[in-house]
C-alpha positions as CSV (number, residue, x, y, z in Angstrom):
1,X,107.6,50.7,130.5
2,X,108.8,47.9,132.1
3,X,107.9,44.2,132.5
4,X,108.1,45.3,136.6
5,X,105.8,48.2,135.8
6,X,103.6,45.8,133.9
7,X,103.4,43.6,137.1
8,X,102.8,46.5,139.4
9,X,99.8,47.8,137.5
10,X,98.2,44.7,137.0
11,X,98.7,43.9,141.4
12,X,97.4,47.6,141.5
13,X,94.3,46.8,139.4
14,X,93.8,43.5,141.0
15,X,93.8,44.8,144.4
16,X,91.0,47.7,143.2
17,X,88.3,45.0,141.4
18,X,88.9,43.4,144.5
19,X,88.1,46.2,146.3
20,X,85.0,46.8,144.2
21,X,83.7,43.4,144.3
22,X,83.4,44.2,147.9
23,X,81.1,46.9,148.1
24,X,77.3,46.2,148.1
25,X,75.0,45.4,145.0
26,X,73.6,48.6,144.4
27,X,77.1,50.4,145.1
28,X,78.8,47.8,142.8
29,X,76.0,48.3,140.0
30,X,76.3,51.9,139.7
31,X,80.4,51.7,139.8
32,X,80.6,49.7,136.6
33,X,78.2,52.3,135.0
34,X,80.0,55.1,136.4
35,X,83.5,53.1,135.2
36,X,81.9,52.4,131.8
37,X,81.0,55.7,131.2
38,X,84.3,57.1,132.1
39,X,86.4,54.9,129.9
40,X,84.0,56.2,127.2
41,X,84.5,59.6,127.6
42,X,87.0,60.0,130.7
43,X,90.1,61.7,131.6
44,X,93.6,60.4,129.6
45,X,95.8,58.1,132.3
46,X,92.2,57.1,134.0
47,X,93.6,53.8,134.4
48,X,96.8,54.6,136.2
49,X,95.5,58.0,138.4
50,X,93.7,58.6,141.8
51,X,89.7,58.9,140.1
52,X,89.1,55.3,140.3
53,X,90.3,54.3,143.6
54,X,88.7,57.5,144.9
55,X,85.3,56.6,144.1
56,X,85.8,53.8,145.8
57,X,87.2,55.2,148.5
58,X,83.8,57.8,148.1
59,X,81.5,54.2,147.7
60,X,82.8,52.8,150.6
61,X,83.0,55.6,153.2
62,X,78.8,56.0,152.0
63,X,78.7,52.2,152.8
64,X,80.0,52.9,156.2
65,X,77.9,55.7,157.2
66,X,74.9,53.6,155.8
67,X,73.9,56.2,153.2
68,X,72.1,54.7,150.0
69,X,74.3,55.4,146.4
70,X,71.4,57.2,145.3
71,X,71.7,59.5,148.4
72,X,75.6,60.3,148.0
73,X,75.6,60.8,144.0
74,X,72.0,61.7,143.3
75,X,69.7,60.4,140.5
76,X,72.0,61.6,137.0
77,X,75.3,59.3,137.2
78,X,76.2,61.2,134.1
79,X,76.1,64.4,135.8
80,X,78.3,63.0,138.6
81,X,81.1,62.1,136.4
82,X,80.3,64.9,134.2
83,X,81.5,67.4,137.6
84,X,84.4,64.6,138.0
85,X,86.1,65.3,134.9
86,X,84.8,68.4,134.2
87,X,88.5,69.9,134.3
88,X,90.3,67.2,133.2
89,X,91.8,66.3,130.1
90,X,89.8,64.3,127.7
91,X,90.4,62.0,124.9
92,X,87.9,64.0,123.1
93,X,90.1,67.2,124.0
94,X,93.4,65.2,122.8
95,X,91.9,64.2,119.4
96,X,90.2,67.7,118.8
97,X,94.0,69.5,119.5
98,X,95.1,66.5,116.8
99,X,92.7,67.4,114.4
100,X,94.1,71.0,114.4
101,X,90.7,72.7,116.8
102,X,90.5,73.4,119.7
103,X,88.7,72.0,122.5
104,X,84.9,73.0,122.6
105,X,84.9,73.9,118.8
106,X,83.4,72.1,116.0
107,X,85.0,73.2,112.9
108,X,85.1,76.6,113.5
């Protein structure tokens, strides 16, 4: 990786907190939860890929049509992101192959 590829990432991530900061309270609240939780337990490359931006892209099309962000995701954030990611590649799924199980196993 490049110092360029450096700079693009950080415009790139700029440019999406921007984008964030923009969205009403209640929308901006539940993002950083929903953001939090990811980088907890999220997809690998979560940083660099489309899930991100597309929730806000998700946030502010709801902000447009007016809808509440209780009304678009429902009342379990967890769940949300839980269907999100649900076939995506974890860090708990990278760790688990490196520990010599497989995904979904504990030990067995």
């Amino acid at each position: 990786m490049g110092i360029q590829d450096i700079i693009e990432g950080k415009r790139r991530w700029r440019a999406h907190t921007a984008r964030v900061r923009a969205l009403p309270p209640d929308y901006r609240i539940v993002y950083t939860e929903i953001q939090r939780y990811l980088f907890k337990v999220g997809p690998v490359g979560l940083p660099d890929g489309p899930l991100l931006p597309g929730i806000v892209d998700f946030f502010e099309e709801g902000v447009a049509a007016g809808t509440g962000v209780r009304e678009l995701l429902g009342d379990d954030v967890a769940a949300f992101c839980d269907d999100l990611i649900k076939d995506s590649r974890t860090h708990a799924d990278v760790y688990q192959e490196s520990a010599g199980g497989r995904p979904g196993t504990a030990g067995t």
